[in-house]
C-alpha positions in Angstrom: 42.7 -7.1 211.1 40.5 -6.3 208.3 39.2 -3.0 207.6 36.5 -2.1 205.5 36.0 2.0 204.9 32.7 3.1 203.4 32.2 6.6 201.8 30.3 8.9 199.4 33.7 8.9 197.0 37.1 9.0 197.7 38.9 12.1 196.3 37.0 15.2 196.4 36.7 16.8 199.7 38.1 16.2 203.3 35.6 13.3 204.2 37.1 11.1 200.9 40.8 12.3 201.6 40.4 11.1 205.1 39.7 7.4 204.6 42.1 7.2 201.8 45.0 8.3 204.1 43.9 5.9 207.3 43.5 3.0 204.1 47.3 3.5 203.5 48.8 4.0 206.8 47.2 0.9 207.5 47.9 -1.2 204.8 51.5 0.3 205.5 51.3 -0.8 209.0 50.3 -4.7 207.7 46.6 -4.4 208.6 44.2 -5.0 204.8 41.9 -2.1 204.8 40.1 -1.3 201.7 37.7 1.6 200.7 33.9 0.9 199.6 32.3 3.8 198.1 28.8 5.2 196.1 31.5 7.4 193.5 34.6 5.8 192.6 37.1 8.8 191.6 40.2 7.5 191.7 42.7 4.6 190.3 43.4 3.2 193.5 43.4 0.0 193.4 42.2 -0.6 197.1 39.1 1.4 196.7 36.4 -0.1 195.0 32.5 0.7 194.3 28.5 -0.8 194.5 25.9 -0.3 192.3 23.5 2.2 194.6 20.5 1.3 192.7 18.9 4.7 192.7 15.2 4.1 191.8 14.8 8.3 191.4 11.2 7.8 192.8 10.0 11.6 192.2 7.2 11.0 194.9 10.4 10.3 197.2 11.9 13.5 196.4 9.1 15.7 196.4 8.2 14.5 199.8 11.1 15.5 201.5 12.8 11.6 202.0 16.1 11.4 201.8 17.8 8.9 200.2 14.9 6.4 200.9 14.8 5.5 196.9 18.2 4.2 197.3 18.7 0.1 197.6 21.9 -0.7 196.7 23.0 -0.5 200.8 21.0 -3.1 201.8 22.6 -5.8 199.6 26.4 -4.8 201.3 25.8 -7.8 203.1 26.6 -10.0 199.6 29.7 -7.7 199.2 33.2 -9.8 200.0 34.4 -6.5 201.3 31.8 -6.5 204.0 31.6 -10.2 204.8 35.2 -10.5 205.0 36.0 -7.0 207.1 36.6 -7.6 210.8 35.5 -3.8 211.0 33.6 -1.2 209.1 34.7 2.3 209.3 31.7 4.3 208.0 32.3 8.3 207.0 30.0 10.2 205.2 26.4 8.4 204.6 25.0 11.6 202.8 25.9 12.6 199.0 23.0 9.9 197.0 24.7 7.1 198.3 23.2 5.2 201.1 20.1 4.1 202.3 20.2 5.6 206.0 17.3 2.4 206.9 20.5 0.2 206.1 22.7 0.9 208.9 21.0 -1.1 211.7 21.2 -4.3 209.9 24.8 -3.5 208.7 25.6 -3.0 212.9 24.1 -6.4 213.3 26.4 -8.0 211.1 29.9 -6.2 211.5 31.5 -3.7 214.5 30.6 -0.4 212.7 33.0 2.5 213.8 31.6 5.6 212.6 33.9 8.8 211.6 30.9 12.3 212.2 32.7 15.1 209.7 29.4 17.2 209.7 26.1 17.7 211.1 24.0 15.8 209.2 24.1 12.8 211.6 22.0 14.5 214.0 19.6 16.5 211.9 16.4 16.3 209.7 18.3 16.7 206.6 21.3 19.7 206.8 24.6 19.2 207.5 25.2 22.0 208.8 22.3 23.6 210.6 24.4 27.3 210.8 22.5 29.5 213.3 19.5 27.1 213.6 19.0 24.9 216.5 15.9 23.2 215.9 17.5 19.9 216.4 18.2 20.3 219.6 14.1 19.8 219.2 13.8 17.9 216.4 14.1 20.1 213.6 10.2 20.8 211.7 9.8 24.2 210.0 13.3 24.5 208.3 14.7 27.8 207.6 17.4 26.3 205.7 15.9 23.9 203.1 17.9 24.7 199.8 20.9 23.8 202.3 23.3 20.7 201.5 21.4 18.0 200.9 18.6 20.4 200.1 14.8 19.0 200.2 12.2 19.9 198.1 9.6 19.6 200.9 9.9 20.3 204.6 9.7 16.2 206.0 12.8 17.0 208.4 10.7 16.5 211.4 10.2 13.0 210.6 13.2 12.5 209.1 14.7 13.5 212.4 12.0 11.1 214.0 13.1 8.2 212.0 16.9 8.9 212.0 16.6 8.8 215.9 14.3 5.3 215.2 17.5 4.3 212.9 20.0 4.5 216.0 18.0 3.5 218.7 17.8 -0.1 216.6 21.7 0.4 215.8 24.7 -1.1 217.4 27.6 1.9 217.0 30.8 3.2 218.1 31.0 7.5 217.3 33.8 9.1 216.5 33.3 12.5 216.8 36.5 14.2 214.8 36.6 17.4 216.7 34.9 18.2 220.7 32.3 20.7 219.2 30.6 18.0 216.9 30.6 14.9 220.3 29.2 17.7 222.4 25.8 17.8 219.6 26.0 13.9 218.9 25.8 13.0 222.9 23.5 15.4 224.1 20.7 14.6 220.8 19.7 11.6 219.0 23.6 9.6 219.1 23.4 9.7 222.8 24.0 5.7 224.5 26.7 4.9 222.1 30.1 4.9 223.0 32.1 7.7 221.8 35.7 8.5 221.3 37.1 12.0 219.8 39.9 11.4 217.1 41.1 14.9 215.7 41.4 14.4 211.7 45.4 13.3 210.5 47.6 14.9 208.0 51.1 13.5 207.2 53.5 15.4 208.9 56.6 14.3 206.4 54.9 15.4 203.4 52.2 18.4 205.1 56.3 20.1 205.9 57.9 23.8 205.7 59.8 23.7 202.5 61.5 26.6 200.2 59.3 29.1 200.3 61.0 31.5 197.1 61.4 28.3 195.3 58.3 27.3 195.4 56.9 30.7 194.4 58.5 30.6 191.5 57.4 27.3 190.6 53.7 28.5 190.3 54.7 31.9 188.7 53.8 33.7 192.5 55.7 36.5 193.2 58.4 36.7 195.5 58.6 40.3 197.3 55.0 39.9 198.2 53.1 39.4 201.2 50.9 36.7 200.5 47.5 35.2 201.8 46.0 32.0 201.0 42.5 30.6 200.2 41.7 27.2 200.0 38.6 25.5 199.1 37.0 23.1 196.2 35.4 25.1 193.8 37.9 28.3 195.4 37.1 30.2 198.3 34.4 32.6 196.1 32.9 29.0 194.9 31.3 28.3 198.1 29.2 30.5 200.5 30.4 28.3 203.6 33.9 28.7 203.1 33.7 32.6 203.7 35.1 34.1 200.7 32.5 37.4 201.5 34.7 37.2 204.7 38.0 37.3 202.3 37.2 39.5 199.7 36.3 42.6 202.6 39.9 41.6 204.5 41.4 42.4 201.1 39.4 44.8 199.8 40.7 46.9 202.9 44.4 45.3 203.2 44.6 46.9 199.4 42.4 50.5 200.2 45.1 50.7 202.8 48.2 50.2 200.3 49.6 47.2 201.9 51.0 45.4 198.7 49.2 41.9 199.3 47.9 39.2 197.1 45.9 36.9 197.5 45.9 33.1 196.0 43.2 31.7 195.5 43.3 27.7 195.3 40.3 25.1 194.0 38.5 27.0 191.4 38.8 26.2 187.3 40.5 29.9 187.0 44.5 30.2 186.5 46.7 33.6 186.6 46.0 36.7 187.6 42.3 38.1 188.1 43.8 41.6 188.9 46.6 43.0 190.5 45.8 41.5 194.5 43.9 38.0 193.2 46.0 35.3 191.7 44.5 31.4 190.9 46.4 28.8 191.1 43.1 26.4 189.9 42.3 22.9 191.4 44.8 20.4 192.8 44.4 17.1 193.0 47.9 15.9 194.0 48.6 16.0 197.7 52.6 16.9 196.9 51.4 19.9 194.7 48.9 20.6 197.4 51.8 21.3 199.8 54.0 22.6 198.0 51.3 25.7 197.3 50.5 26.0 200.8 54.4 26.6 201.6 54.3 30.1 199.4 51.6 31.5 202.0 52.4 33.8 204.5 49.0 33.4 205.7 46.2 31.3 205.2 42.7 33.0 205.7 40.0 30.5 206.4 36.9 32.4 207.5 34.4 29.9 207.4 31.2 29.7 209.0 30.6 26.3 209.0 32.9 23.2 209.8 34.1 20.3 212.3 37.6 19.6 211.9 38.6 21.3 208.3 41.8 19.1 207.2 42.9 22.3 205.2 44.0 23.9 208.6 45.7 21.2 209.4 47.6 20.9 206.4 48.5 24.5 206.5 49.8 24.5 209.9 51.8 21.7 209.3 53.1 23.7 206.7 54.2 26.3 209.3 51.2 28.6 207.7 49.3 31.1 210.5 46.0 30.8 210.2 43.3 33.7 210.8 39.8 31.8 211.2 36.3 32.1 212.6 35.7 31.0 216.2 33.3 27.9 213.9 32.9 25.1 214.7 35.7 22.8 216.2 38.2 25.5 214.6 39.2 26.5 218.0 40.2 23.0 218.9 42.9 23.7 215.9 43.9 26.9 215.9 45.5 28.1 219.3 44.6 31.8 219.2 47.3 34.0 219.7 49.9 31.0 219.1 49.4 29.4 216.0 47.2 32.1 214.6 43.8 34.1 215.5 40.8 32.8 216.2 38.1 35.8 215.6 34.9 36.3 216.9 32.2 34.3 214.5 31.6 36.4 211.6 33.3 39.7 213.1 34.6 41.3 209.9 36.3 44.3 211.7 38.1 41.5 214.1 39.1 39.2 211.1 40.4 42.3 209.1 42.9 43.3 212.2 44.1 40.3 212.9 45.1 40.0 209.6 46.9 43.2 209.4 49.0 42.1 212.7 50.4 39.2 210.6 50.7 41.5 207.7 52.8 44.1 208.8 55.0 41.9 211.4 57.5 39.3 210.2 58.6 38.4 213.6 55.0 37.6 214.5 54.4 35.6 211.2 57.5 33.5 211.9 56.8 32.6 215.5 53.4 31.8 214.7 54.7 29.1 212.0 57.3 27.7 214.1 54.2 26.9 217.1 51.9 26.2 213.8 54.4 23.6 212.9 55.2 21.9 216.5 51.4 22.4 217.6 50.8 20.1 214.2 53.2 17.6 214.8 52.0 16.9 218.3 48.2 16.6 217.5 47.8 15.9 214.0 50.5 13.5 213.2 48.0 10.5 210.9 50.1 7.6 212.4 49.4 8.8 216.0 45.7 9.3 214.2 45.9 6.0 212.9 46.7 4.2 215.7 43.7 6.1 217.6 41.6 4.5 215.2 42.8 1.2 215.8 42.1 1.5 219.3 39.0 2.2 219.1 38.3 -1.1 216.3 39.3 -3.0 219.2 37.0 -1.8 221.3 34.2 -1.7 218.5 34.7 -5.6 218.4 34.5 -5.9 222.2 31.3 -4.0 222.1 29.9 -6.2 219.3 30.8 -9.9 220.8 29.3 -8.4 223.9 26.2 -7.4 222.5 26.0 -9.9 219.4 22.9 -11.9 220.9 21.1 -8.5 221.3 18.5 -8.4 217.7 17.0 -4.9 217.4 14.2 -5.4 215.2 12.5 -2.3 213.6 8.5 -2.3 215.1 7.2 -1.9 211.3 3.9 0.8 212.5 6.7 2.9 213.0 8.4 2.5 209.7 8.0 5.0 206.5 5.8 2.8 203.8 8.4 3.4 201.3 11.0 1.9 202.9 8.3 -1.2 204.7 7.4 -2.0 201.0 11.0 -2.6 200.0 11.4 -6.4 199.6 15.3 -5.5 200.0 14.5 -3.5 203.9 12.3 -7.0 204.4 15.3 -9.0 203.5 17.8 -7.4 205.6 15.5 -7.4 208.4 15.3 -11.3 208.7 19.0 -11.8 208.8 20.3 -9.3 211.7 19.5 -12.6 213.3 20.7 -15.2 210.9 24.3 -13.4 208.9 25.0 -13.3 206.1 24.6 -15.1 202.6 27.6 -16.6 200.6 29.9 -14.6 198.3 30.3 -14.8 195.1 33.1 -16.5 193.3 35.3 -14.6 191.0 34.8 -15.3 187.5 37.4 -17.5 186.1 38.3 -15.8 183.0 38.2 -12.4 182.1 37.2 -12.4 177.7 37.9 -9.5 175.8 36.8 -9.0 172.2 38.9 -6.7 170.2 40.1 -6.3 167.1 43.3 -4.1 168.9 44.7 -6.7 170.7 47.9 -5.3 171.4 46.4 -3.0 173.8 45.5 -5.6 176.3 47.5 -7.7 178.1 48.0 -11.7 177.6 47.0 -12.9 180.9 43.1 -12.0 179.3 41.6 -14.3 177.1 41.5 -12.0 174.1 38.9 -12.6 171.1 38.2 -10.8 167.6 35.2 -9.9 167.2 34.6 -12.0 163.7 35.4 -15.1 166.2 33.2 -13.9 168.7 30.5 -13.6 166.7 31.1 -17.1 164.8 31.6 -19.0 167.8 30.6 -16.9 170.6 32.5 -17.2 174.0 33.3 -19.8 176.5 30.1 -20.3 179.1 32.4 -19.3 182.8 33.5 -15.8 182.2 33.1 -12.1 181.7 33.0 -10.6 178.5 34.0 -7.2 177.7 33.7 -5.8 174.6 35.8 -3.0 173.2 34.5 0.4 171.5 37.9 2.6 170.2 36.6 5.4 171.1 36.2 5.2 174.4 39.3 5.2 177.5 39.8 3.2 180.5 41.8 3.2 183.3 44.4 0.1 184.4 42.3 -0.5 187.0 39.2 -1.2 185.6 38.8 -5.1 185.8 40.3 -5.3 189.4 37.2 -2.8 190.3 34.3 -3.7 188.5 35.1 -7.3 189.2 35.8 -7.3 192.8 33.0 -9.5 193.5 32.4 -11.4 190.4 29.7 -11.0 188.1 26.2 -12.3 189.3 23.9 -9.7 186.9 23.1 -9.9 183.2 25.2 -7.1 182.7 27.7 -5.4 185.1 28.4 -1.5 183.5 30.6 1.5 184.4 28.9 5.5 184.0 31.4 7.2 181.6 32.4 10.3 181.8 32.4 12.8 179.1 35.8 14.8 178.8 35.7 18.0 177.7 38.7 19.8 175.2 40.9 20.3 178.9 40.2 17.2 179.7 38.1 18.1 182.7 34.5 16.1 183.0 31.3 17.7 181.4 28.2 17.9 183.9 27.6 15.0 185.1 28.5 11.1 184.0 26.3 9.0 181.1 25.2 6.0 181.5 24.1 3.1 179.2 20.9 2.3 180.6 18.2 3.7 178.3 15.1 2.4 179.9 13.6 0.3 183.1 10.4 -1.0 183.4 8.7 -4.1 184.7 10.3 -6.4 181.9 14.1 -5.2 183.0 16.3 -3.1 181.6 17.0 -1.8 178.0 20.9 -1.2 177.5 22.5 1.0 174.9 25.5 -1.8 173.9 27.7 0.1 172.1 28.9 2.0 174.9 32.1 2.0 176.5 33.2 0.2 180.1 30.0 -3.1 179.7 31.2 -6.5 181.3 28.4 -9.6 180.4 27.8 -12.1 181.4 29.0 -15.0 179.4 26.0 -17.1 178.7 24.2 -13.5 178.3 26.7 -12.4 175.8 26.1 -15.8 173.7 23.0 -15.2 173.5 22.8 -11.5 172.3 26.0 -11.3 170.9 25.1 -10.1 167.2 23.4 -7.2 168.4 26.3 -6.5 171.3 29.0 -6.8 168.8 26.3 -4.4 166.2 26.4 -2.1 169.3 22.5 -2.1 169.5 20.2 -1.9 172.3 19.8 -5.0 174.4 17.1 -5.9 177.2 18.3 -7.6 180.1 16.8 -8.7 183.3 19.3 -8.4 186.0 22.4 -5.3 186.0 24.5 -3.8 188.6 26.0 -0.2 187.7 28.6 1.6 189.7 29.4 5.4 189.5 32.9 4.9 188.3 35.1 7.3 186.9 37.3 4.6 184.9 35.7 5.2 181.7 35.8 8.1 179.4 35.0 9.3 176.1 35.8 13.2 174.5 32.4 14.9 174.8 32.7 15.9 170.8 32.6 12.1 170.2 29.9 11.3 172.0 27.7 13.6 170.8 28.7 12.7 167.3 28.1 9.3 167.8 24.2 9.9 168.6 23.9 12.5 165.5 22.9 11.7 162.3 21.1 15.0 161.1 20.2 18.2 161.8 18.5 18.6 165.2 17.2 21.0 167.7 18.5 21.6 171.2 16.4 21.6 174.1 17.0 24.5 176.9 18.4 28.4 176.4 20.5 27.9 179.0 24.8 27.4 180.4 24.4 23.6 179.8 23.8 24.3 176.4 26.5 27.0 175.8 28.8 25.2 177.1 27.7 22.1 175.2 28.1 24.1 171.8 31.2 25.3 172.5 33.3 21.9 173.4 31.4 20.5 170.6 32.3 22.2 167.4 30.8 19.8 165.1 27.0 20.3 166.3 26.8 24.1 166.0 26.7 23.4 162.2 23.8 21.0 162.8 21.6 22.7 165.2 18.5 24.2 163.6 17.5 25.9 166.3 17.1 26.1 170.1 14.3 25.6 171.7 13.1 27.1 175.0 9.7 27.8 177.5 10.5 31.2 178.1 8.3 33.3 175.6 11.0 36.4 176.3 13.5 34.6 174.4 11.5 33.5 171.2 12.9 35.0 168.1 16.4 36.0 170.0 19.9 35.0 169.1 21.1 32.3 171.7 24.3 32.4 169.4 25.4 33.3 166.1 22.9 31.5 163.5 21.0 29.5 166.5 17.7 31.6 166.9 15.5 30.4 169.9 12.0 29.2 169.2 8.9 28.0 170.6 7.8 24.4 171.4 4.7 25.3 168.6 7.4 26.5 166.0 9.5 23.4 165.5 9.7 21.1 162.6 7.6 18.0 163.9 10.5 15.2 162.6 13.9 16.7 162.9 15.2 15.4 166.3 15.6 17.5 169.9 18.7 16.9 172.3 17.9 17.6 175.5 20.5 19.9 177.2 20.1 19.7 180.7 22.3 18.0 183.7 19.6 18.4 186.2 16.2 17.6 184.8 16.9 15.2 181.9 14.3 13.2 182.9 11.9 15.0 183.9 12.2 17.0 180.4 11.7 14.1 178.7 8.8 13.0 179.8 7.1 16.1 179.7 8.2 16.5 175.7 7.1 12.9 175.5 3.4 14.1 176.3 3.2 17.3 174.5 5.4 16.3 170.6 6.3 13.4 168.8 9.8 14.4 167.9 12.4 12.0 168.0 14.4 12.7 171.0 18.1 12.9 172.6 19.6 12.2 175.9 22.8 13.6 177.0 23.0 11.2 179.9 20.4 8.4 179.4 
């Protein structure tokens, strides 16, 4: 059997960590599963990425859509992956990723099993509604907007309307992963499919009690203390729905009492000691250091107020940690209250607080609660037992889908959104639910690299300097890559870009821009400078570019110059396989004195990982009239828009509106100006 998982990314966050553990029990267990996903994070070389073709239509946004500029989903059906899974697993479809009009021709074409982590299946845009239950009415008049995915407009009526549209003309198997999220999926708009609840897996040899003093020493945590545990990405103070108000009162009273606790505080950029009762251990991306930190807990506070099946529980327990929890969510379908830990009443502070200080001033209580912690664990969470769940229920997903293969649910186009009717790529996929699919594409015979470094690369590539290149250009059936010194790449780079051969002009990587601690800046650059009607204008002489041969021969003095080039076709996937220092970067789109665009922490930061352009900044620049003539930082006084010197160039610094600032600037001054991110 072939299995095809399709997610947002595939590290950060339970939902990625999820498929990438099913992906290697099964490959362990002889079965070829693979990982498709919007953002590429890691090295594997069994997950790979598609370009998501975000058009950033601002009239999309502003109306409340979501994710209905994206087209990249509804070409899947050209992907290898796809044609050549027996199943697709889906996860999450939210994140930027994934056009949600392109599931009911995907279920047409494959068995699509699909894994519900959060609420956002069965709502008009949140995924977790909280204490809102307009969906069980089809949401309209959200209280909760600015919540993940946030809208800019209330549309979550009709987004609600059109997601229930979406599944009535889909063929699906559910997997709820915990009894509190099937109860909302098959009493609202997921009801009629077949469902099956799968609890998520943890590896139970690795998730294992271990040396507990050892292990406290290893991460500089004391020894003769009583310990409490807080995990989340970004640290449990880092996100609102992990409860860290909930945390900080517990320990705010566990310390007013004298009861000599610490906590540790796991997922956030800070290391070391805060004060004498908070200690940060920072984020972990290894799964071996991840368990080795839960082992120095005595207890593991988790009050969150929103979650399914949190795989940080799970982990802990495994672990032999008790856990004190909210009654959220599916947590009580984890935690067994009065067992394995205590489940308080939702938000109940006093509750939370005394349960605590039961585990805290009783080690008989704390070790009987991780022995059951440890057995409960390996009796329900065990991934192979998980794993083989899952494999079940494929089985059945292919059943379901011979059964029902003559069945053709076309959409009734009144009924569709005219955004996503005027999409020549929906129009597309809608003609071949009937007919399949189209033929893959062949792997490019050679893989050409033009370097004057050759050493770096290994012989089985065709390896070219660039003088030759540029003399005699390249052979016609290949892809070329080009190679800038200053930028890094990851072993697996030509295995994942080139999965599927190269059909496009050009086929490029985002690159991300590493700060000093080698930790990403904002957000990822890419090479794309411009798009209009005559294609796309490409900035060359950036890092992680494959061409096209026969496009390469023909533009190759400018590629090899590292100038821009126009192209008419590309595909672009958000990678994180190429990287260049942030310091270079910069420097390498500076050739005077400029000014900086924005007053704000983007630019502070910016200044300070790149020592080189605090000596050319003239000044900043910023729309706030309380700020003009004020110091933003030593010499860098912040001016007006009016004040500026009309030809010395402006960076923009901002992750967020780039765009937007641009095109604003390119209305009101004729100043030469800077993207960060392109």
């Amino acid at each position: 059997m072939k299995i095809l998982h399709i997610n947002t990314n595939d590290l950060r966050g339970g939902a990625a960590r999820i498929p990438l553990r099913l992906m290697i029990e099964q490959n362990e267990m002889g079965y070829q599963s693979d990982i498709l996903v919007g953002f590429k994070e890691t090295d594997s070389i069994r997950t790979f990425s598609f370009d998501i073709e975000n058009e950033h239509n601002k009239d999309c946004i502003k109306d409340g859509y979501q994710y209905y500029d994206l087209s990249g989903s509804f070409r899947l059906h050209e992907n290898h992956l796809v044609q050549e899974a027996d199943v697709i697993h889906l996860h999450n479809l939210h994140g930027g990723y994934f056009n949600p009009f392109s599931l009911s021709y995907l279920s047409h074409l494959k068995p699509i099993v699909w894994s519900l982590h959060d609420m956002h299946s069965v709502t008009g845009h949140c995924s977790y509604s909280y204490a809102c239950n307009r969906w069980r009415s089809g949401c309209g008049n959200c209280p909760i907007l600015d919540e993940y995915p946030r809208l800019e407009k209330d549309r979550t009526s009709d987004n609600f309307i059109e997601k229930n549209l979406i599944y009535r003309h889909s063929k699906l198997f559910i997997v709820p992963t915990a009894k509190w999220i099937g109860d909302i999926a098959s009493n609202g708009i997921l009801s009629g499919h077949p469902m099956e609840i799968i609890l998520n897996g943890v590896d139970i040899d690795l998730y294992k009690p271990k040396k507990k003093k050892i292990l406290r020493q290893k991460y500089g945590i004391p020894t003769n203390r009583i310990i409490i545990g807080a995990v989340a990405n970004g640290g449990t103070f880092g996100q609102e729905r992990k409860g860290g108000r909930y945390v900080q009162a517990v320990m705010d009273r566990l310390v007013e009492e004298g009861y000599d606790v610490l906590l540790v505080n796991v997922g956030g950029d800070k290391k070391g000691y805060e004060n004498e009762s908070l200690y940060h251990v920072g984020y972990i991306s290894s799964e071996e250091e991840m368990a080795e930190v839960y082992n120095t807990f005595d207890i593991y506070l988790f009050p969150s107020i929103a979650d399914t099946c949190p795989l940080v529980i799970s982990e802990a327990m495994a672990c032999g940690v008790p856990i004190v929890t909210f009654e959220t969510g599916g947590i009580p379908e984890l935690v067994q209250h009065g067992e394995t830990g205590f489940v308080s009443p939702f938000k109940d502070v006093d509750a939370l607080y005394e349960y605590t200080k039961r585990l805290v001033t009783s080690t008989f209580l704390r070790e009987e609660f991780s022995k059951k912690a440890r057995e409960y664990s390996v009796d329900h969470f065990d991934h192979k037992s998980i794993t083989q769940q899952y494999l079940d229920v494929y089985e059945k997903s292919i059943k379901n889908f011979k059964n029902n293969k003559s069945q053709v649910l076309y959409f009734d186009r009144k009924k569709i959104p005219e955004i996503i009717k005027n999409k020549e790529e929906f129009q597309n996929v809608e003609k071949i639910k009937g007919t399949g699919f189209t033929k893959p594409l062949a792997m490019p015979q050679k893989i050409i690299i033009i370097s004057n470094r050759q050493k770096q690369f290994s012989n089985k590539y065709l390896l070219v300097t660039f003088e030759e290149a540029l003399l005699n250009g390249v052979e016609n059936d290949g892809a070329v890559f080009v190679d800038r010194e200053q930028y890094q790449m990851s072993e697996s780079y030509f295995s994942t870009m080139l999965y599927k051969g190269i059909s496009s002009d050009v086929l490029m990587s985002t690159v991300v821009l590493k700060k000093q601690n080698d930790k990403s800046f904002f957000k990822s650059a890419s090479s794309i400078l411009k798009t209009d009607g005559l294609g796309f204008a490409i900035d060359s002489s950036f890092g992680g570019i494959l061409y096209k041969s026969s496009f390469f021969n023909e533009h190759r003095q400018a590629i090899l110059n590292g100038e821009v080039v126009r192209c008419t076709s590309k595909e672009e996937y958000q990678t994180e396989l190429v990287s260049i220092p942030l310091n270079d970067y910069i420097n390498s789109k500076l050739t005077q004195s400029v000014y900086i665009y924005g007053a704000g922490m983007h630019t502070k930061e910016l200044l300070e990982e790149c020592p080189s352009l605090k000596s050319l900044v003239h000044a900043i620049i910023d729309r706030n009239p309380l700020l003009h003539g004020t110091k933003f930082i030593e010499h860098c006084k912040i001016v007006s828009l009016s004040e500026i010197n009309r030809e010395i160039p402006i960076i923009i610094s901002s992750a967020s509106f780039e765009n937007d600032i641009y095109e604003q600037l390119v209305k009101d001054i004729k100043n030469p100006l800077i993207k960060i991110y392109n």
